[in-house]
N, C-alpha and C positions, 0 to 999 in steps of 0.2 A: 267678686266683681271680675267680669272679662275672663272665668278662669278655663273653660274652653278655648277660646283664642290662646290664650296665652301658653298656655299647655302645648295644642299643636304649631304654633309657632317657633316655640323654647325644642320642639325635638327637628324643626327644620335646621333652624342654627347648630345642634347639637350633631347633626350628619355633617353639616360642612365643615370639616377641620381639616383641609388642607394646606401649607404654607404655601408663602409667594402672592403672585399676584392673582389678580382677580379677573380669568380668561371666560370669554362668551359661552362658552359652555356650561361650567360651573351656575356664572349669573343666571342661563336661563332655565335651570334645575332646581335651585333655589328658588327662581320667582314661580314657576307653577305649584312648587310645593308651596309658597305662600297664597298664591291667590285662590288654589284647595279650600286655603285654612281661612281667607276673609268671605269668600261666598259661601261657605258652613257657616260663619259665623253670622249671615246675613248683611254682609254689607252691600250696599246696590252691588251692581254689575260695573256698571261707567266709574264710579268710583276706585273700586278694583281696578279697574283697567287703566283709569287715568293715573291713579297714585303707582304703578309696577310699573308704568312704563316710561315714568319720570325717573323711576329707582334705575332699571335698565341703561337709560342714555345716561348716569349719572354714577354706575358700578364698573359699564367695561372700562378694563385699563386704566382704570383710573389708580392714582399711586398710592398703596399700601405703607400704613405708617411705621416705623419702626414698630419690634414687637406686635404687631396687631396682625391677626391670621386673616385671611379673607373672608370668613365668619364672622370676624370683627368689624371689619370694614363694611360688609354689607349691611350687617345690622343696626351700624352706625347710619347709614342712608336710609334705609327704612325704616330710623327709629325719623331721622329729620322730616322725612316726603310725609310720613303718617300724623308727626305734629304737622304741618303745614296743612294738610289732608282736613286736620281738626280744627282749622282758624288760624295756624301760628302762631300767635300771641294770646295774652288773656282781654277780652274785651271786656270794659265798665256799663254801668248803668249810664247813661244820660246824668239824669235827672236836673232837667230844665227847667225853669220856672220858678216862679214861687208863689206857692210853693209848687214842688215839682210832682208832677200826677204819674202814676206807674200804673199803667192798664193788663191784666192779666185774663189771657183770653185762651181758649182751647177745646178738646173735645170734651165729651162728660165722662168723669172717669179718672180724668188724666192724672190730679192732684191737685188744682189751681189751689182749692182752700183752704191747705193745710199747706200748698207753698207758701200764700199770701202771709200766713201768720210765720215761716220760717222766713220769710223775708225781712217782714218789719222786724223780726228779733236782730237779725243780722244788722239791720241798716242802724239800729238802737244801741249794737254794741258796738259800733264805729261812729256815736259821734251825734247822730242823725236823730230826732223826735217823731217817728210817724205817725200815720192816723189811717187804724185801717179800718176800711169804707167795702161793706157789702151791696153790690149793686147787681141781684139775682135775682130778681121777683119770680123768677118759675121754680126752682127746687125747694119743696117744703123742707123748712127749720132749717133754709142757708144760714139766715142772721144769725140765728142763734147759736150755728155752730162757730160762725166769726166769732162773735162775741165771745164766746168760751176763751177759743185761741186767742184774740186779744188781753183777756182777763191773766190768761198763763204765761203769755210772754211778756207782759207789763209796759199796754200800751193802748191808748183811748183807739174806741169804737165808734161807727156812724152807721145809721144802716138810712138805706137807698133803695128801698124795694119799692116802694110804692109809687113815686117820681123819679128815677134813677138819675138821667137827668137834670132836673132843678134840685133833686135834695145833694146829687155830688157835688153841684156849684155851689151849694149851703154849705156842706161841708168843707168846701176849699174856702171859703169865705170863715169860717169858724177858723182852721187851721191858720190863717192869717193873723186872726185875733191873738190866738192862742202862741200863736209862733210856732206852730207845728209841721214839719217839712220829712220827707214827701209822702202824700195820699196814695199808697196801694189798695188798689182798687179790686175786688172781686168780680166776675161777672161769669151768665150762666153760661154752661157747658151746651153741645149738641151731641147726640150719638155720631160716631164716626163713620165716616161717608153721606151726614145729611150738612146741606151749608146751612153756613149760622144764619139765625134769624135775621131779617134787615133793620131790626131794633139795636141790634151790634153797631152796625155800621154806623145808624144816626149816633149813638153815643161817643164812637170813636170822632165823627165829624162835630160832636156839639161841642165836646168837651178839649180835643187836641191834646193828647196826651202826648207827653217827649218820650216818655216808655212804653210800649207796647209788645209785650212779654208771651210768646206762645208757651203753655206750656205742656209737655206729651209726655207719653209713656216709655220709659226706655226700652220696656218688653216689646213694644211694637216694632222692635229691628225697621228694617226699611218700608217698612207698610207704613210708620210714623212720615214719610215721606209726603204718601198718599195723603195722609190723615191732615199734614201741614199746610198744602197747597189753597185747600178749601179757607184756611185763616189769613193768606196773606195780602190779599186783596182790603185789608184792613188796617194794612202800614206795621205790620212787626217790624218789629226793631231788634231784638234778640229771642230766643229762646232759653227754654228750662227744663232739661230731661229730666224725669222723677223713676224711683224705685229704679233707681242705677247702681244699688245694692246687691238688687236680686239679675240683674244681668249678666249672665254668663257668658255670651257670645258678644256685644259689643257693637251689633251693626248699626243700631242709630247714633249712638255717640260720631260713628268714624264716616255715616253717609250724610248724616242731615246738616253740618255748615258747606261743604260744596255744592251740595243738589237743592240747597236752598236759597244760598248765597249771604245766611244770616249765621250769625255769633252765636254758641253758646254760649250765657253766662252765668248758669247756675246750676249745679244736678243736686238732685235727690239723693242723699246716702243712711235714708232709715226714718223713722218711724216721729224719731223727737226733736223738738224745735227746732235744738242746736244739728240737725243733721240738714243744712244745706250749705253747701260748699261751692265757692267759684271756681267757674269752668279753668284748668291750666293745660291746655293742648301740650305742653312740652310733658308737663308730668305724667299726664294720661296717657300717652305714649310710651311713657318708660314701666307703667305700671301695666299697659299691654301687653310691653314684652319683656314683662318678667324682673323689673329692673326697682322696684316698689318706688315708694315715696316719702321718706325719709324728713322732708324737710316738711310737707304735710301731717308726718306723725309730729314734728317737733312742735309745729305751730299749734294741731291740737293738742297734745298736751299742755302746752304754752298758756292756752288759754284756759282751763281744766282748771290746771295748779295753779299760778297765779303768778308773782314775782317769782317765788324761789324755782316754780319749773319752768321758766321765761330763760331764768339765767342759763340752768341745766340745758333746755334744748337748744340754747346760743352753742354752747360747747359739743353738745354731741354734732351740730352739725358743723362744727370746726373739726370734728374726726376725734376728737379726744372726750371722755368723760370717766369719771370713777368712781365705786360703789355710792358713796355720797350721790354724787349724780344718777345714779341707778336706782338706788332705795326714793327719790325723789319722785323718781319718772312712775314705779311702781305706784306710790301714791297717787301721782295723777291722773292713771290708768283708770284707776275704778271710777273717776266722774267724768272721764272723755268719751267713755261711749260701751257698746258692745265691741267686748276685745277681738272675737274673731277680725271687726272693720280694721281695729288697728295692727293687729298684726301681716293683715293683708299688704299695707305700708310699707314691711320690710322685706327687702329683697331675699326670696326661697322659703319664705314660710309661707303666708298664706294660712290656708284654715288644717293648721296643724294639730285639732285637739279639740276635743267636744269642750266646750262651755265651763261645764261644770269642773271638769281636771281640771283646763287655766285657770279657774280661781283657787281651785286649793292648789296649786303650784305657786300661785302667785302670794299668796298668803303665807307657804311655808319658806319662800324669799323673802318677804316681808320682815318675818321672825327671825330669820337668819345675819340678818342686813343689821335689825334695829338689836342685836345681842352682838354686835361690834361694838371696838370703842372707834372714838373720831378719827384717831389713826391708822387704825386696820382699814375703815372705810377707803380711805382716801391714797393708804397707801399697801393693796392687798399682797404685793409681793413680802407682806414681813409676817403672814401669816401662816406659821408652823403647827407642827403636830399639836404641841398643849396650848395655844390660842383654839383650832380648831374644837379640842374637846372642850376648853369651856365654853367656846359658841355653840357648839352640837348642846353641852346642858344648860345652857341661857335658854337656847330658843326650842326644847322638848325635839332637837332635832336627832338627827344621828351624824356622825364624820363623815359617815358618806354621803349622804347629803348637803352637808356643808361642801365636800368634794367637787360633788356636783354642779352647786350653785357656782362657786369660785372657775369654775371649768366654761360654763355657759358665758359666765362675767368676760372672763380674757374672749371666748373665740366671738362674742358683740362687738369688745373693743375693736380687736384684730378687724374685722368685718367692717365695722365704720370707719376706721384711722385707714383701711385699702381703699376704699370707696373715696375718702378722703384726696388720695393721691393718686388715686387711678389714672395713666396716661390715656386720651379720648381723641379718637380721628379730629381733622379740622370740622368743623359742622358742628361738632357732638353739643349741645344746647341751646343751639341756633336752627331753626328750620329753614330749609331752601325756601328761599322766594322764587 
């Protein structure tokens, strides 16, 4: 994700190492190598321009914190201008009413039908009963494909094609019955650059939904711009960028809530149910510039493993964790997702390793972890030469390997427990208003 931006951004920073303060010069060296590297990446043009030149009035001279280089300090400012850029905060659903209606509307293409079924999973593991409702009468075998995705993320189905309309207010009237809250709605797509039908419009007037959810392409960089304009005459209320997995550059995430004036609140990160994620402009910002997501790995994991990796990523993200806590996280690893996504999470790795290695890496930590005893786990400093060899022949490994593993163990820690205490300009996880 974003790994073009982030790449040419991380060697603009990486030139500026000069101490002291932060003189007009400097600043405007740095910001044309940055706005280089957001117009490659496709971000508008006004956008660029409006986010640098906030960074600008907000870099000269302004006072360098102890310790922090002007490298520091600046990228502390356009880590803030860039969340701010993205919404500043995290924006929620609505959901109004009762029961409360979620309208998801977009170009064809974009993803709406396989959001809508990543939706209702999401809103069902917080709590919520939904009923998702196919209301597409033009794309053969929509229902059907709802239906699927309702049957796999385990949750009642309505379909809507034939009267969209009167069978959605059937089915709001069922969900009543039933106690069922809130109706995610499907509905049909247009090719991009034709406006939606005026069939759209009646149904957003019939029905009045509190949500009305665009959702686009994250590939579409700033042309998703274009592509949004033509939906919003239709009362969105937030959007949903999708396949923001396969994103490499980043310009719709960082152009479409200013040029639109509307919230992300959900992107696309893959392929399976559980892969939609709410929108977090602070964190997206740090995973732009290099700076991963730590607290995002911990949550999915969190929810993967179940208590005992809940407990585990409370501590790692306290800065502290030990093999115990490690051989946990590996466990939960292999049902949170494709590992390339999580490792992208930690700051400087990214996609360090074809597929197939990280699992037999991870497997032969695995073996290594589970041929300790509870002690060694928990307390690796008391592991010497003849523990190593009997864990090298518990787990069919070799000492150097066990070497290895124990080496990668401390420089995680070390990694997290500094991240932990890192001293951060003022601003640093607050974006300017």
């Amino acid at each position: 994700m974003f790994e073009s931006l982030s790449a040419r951004l991380g060697e603009v920073f990486r030139r500026l190492r000069a101490p002291g303060r932060l003189t007009e010069k400097e600043v405007e060296a740095g910001l044309r190598e940055i706005r280089q590297a957001l117009l490659a990446a496709d971000v508008h043009y006004g956008v660029a321009r409006d986010l640098l030149s906030r960074v600008a009035e907000r870099a000269v001279g302004e006072r360098v914190v102890e310790s922090l280089t002007p490298a520091e300090q600046l990228l502390a400012i356009v880590r803030a201008e860039m969340a701010a850029a993205m919404g500043g905060s995290a924006a929620k659903l609505r959901l109004s009413g009762r029961p409360a209606l979620v309208l998801l509307v977009g170009p064809a293409g974009s993803g709406k039908t396989t959001t809508a079924g990543k939706l209702a999973r999401h809103l069902l593991k917080r709590g919520r009963r939904p009923l998702l409702v196919c209301a597409d009468p033009q794309r053969p075998a929509a229902a059907e494909q709802l239906a699927t995705l309702a049957a796999r993320v385990g949750v009642p189905f309505a379909s809507a094609v034939d009267d969209p309309v009167g069978e959605v207010a059937a089915a709001a009237d069922r969900a009543r019955r039933e106690l069922l809250d809130p109706l995610v709605v499907d509905t049909p797509g247009f090719p991009p650059g034709v406006q939606p039908d005026p069939f759209l419009g009646e149904l957003v007037r019939a029905l009045a939904p509190g949500d009305v959810l665009l959702v686009l392409d994250a590939l579409a960089g700033q042309e998703a711009v274009r592509m949004a304009e033509a939906f919003l005459p239709l009362g969105v209320t937030g959007l949903v960028l999708t396949k923001l997995d396969g994103d490499a550059r980043g310009g719709a995430a960082l152009s479409l809530p200013s040029r639109l004036a509307k919230p992300i609140l959900f992107v696309g990160v893959g392929e399976r149910p559980e892969d939609l994620e709410p929108f977090e402009p602070e964190r997206m910002a740090d995973r732009i510039l290099g700076f991963g997501d730590l607290a995002g790995l911990a949550e999915r994991l969190a929810e993967a493993g179940g208590e005992a990796a809940a407990a585990s990523a409370a501590r790692v993200r306290e800065g502290t964790f030990t093999l115990e806590d490690f051989l946990t996280q590996l466990e939960a690893m292999g049902r949170a997702g494709p590992l390339d996504q999580l490792l992208a999470r930690i700051p400087g790795l990214g996609k360090v390793a074809q597929e197939e290695e990280l699992e037999r890496e991870l497997r032969r930590a695995r073996a290594i972890i589970q041929s300790m005893t509870v002690e060694e786990r928990r307390n690796p400093h008391i592991i010497g030469a003849s523990r190593k060899r009997r864990i090298a022949r518990g787990s069919g490994t070799t000492v150097q390997e066990v070497n290895q593993l124990l080496s990668q163990y401390e420089g995680a820690r070390r990694l997290v427990r500094e991240l932990g205490k890192r001293r951060l300009p003022p601003g640093w996880g607050s974006p300017a208003r």
